[in-house]
N, C-alpha and C positions, 0 to 999 in steps of 0.2 A: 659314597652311597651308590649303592647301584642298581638300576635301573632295568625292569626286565622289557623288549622288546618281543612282542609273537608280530614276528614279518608273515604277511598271509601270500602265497604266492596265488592268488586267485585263480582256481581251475577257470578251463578257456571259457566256462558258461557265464562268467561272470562279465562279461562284453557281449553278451548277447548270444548265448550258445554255440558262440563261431569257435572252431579249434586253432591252433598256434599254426602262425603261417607256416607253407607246405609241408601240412601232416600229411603221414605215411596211414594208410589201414592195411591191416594184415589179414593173410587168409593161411593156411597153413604154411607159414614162412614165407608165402609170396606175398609178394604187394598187392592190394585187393585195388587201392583206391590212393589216390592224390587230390590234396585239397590245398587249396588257399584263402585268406582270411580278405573277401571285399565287402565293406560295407558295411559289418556283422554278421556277414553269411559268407557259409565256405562255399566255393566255387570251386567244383570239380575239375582237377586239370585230367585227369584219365580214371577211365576205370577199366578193370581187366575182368574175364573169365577166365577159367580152369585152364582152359589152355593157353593163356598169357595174351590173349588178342584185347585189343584194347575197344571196348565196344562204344564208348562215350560215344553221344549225340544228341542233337538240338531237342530230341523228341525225349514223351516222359521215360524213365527207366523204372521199373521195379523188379532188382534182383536179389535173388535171396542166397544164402550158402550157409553151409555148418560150420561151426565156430568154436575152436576146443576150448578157448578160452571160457566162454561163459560154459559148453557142453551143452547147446544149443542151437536149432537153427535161426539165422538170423535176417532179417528183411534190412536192403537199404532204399531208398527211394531218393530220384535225381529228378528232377525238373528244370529245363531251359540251364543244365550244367549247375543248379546249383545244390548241393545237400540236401534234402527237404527231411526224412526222416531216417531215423536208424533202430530199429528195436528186435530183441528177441522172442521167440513164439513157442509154449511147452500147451501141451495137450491141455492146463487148465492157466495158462498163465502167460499175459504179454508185457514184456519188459521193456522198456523203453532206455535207450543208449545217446538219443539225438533229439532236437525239435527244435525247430525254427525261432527266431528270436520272441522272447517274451516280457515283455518288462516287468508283469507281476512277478513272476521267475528271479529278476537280476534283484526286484526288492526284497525277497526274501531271502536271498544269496547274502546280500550285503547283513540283514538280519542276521542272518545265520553266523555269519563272521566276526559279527560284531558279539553279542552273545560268548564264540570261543574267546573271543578275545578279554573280554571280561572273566571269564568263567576257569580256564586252565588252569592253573595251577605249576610253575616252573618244578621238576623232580627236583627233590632237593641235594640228593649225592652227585647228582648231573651241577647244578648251580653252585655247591663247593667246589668241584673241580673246575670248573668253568667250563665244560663240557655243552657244546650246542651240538643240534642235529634240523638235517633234514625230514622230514617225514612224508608218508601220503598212505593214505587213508580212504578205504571205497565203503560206499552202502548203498542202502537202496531205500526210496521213499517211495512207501506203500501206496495205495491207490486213496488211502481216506485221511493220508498226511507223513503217517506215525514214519519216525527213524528208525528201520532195521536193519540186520545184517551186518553191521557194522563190524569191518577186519582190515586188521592192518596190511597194506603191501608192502612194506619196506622192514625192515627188522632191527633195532638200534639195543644198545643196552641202556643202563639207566632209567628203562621204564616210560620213554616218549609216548609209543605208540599207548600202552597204555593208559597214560593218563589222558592221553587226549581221547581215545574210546570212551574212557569213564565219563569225563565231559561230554560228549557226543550223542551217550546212553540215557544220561539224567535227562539232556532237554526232551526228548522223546519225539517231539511234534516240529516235522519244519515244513507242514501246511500242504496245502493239495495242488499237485502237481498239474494243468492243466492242457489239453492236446482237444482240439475241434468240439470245446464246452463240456467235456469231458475229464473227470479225475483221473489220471494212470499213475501206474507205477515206475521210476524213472532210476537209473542204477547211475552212480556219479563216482569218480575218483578226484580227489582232493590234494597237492600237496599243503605243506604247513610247517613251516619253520621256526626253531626255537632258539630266539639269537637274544647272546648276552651284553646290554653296552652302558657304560659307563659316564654317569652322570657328574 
């Protein structure tokens, strides 16, 4: 009989919005930024400008740059070296990429996971073959909860990505994101893997 496992590879928010020890940021192929994971908060080991000077310091930072990934401009904020915010800024729209640990946040994360995990569905020409994949998956939660935007980053056959979108799209609602008593809109990428093991 066999047994289907969904391994969640928990994106890094699920410890507390801290990213995976010494992550890289990027800025047009340069390194914007270096973090590492104390505490459940990243702690800046450097931060550069345009022309590669490393400007980190004890005092606050608020810097911003354009970002071709989102196609937007994007704000980061450092305080006493350590992350504090990351979001992007459109003439009617701000996006949020970062926020400081929240536990309301990591319980609806676990929600959330929990839900896929009941809810997927293994492809079934992928589960004949015994065919497993990697996946990851980004979206964005609206400022009054709702799950949009939902696209895949990775691209597999047999149908992963989709069906996990499909699942993604029915729940619709993964609750209001909150930043200084305030609902935002928050953009997240996810991986998710679908592993086959034998009971």
């Amino acid at each position: 009989m066999k047994l289907l496992l969904f391994s969640f590879l928990l994106f890094s928010f699920c410890k507390g919005f801290a990213q995976v020890n010494d992550t890289l940021f990027y800025s047009n192929r340069a390194v914007l930024m270096v973090t590492t994971e104390v505490y459940n908060c990243d702690s800046v080991l450097s931060l550069y400008n345009k022309n590669g000077d490393n400007i980190l310091t004890n005092n606050p930072i608020f810097y911003s740059f354009y970002d071709d990934k989102f196609g937007k401009k994007r704000f980061i904020k450092v305080e006493k070296r350590i992350f504090m915010e990351d979001y992007c800024v459109t003439e009617s729209d701000t996006i949020y990429n970062y926020l400081p640990y929240n536990q309301n946040f990591e319980n609806r994360l676990q929600l959330f996971y929990k839900y896929l995990e009941q809810n997927v569905v293994y492809p079934k020409n992928a589960l004949k073959k015994g065919i497993q994949a990697n996946i990851k998956i980004s979206l964005i939660v609206d400022a009054n909860g709702s799950i949009t935007n939902v696209l895949p980053l990775t691209k597999h056959e047999w149908g992963f990505e989709e069906t996990l979108m499909r699942t993604i799209n029915e729940k619709k609602q993964f609750g209001f994101i909150m930043h200084k008593n305030k609902p935002v809109k928050f953009y997240m990428e996810f991986p998710f893997a679908f592993i086959i093991t034998k009971r």
